[in-house]
C-alpha positions, 0 to 999 in steps of 0.5 A: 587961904580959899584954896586951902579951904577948898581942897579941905571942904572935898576931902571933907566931903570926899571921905563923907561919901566914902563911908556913906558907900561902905554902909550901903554896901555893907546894908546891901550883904546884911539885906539882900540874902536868900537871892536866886538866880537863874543862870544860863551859859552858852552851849558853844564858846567862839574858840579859835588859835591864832597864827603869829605870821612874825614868829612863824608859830602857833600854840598847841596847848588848845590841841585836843581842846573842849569847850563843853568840859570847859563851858561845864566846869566854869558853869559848876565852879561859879554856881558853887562860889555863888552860895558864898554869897548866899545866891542861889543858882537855879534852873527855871521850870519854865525859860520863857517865864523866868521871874526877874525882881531884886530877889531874883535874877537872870545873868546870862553869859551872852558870848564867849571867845577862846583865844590860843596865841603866841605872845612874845614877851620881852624880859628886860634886865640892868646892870649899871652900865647896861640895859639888856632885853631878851624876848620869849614867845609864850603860850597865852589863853585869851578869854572873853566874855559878854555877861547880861543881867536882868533884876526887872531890867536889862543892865547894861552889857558887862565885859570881862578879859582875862589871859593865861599864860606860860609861867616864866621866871629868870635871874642874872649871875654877876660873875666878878672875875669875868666881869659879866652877867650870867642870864638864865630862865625857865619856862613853865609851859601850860598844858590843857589841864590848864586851862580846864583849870582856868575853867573854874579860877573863872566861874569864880571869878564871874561869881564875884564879879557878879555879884559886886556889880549888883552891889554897885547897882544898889550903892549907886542908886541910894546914893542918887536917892540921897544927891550924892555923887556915885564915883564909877572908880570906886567900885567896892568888892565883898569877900564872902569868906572873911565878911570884909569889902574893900575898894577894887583896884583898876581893872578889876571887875566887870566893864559896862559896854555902851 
């Protein structure tokens, strides 16, 4: 009876802070409009292609590669999505003097790390007799990055990865008179446009990230205010252009660095 009581009173409480999030999160979008951000991305990315010694190969696909383009088109595609948000990008006349308050941010990509490599991927099958497993090397661009942030204060160090990889797909043909198991697959091998591609999936991605860890910040902070407790696996996300918040899965959005 106490056990039931018990697992009762924090479901209680469980979906008491749950709502309590989603109106300070929605208090925050309705709120904190008008916003700038001043936004400065690195000159160079730490770019490099990885020798696979176990395949004897390398990938080309970073053959002929940019970083400025790629720098450019990330810095233009998040700018962009950061109107969505009612977040204004700038340049300050004066970088040595850059204004920092809740209104006003400073979100600097640090660092950034390219990665070309060979990944093998293994592609596994069933029948109902048998397991099978074919292995496929394939093209994978590694993205890293260090974002900074100051809103009055420098917050922690936040982190993002992401791969992009050689599209692939494959199926099995039972043959019934034969008894076996026809395997065919396709490889969709990235070229360079690509990844200039990947270039603005991720400035809108970093936007959106961005922006969600600020709204985090906030939610955390009033919920302390109110002696509540902050759940960090519960991060909410705001789609800007159908005006809803969810909560993110795992994984998806900045991670803070100690």
């Amino acid at each position: 009876m106490r056990i039931n009581l018990t697992i009762g009173l924090l479901c209680v409480l469980l979906l008491t802070s749950c709502q309590t999030d989603l109106k300070l999160a929605k208090k925050y979008v309705a709120e904190q409009t008008g916003i700038q951000a001043a936004v400065y991305f690195p000159e160079q990315a730490e770019v490099k292609v990885e020798y696979n010694t176990l395949l004897d190969k390398k990938t080309e696909v970073l053959n002929g590669f940019s970083q400025d383009l790629f720098l450019d088109v990330m810095y233009n595609a998040y700018a962009e999505t950061m109107k969505a948000y009612d977040v204004e990008v700038y340049v300050p006349e004066n970088v040595d003097n850059v204004q920092v308050d809740s209104t006003h941010w400073l979100v600097m990509l640090s660092r950034m790390e390219i990665s070309g490599r060979i990944t093998e991927y293994e592609d596994y099958l069933f029948s109902d007799t048998e397991e099978f497993s074919y292995k496929h090397p394939l093209n994978t661009i590694n993205v890293a990055s260090w974002f900074e942030i100051n809103d009055s204060v420098w917050l922690p160090v936040l982190y993002c990865e992401h791969n992009l990889m050689d599209g692939f797909d494959s199926k099995t043909d039972y043959e019934f008179w034969t008894q076996q198991l026809d395997y065919s697959y396709t490889i969709d091998t990235l070229k360079l446009e690509d990844v200039y591609n990947y270039a603005v999936y991720l400035g809108k991605l970093y936007a959106g990230y961005t922006y969600d860890y600020m709204m985090n910040s906030y939610v955390r902070e009033e919920l302390r205010k109110q002696h509540l407790d902050y759940r960090d696996w519960y991060q909410l996300r705001y789609d800007p252009y159908k005006k809803q918040l969810r909560y993110a899965e795992e994984g998806d959005g900045f991670v803070e660095l100690e």
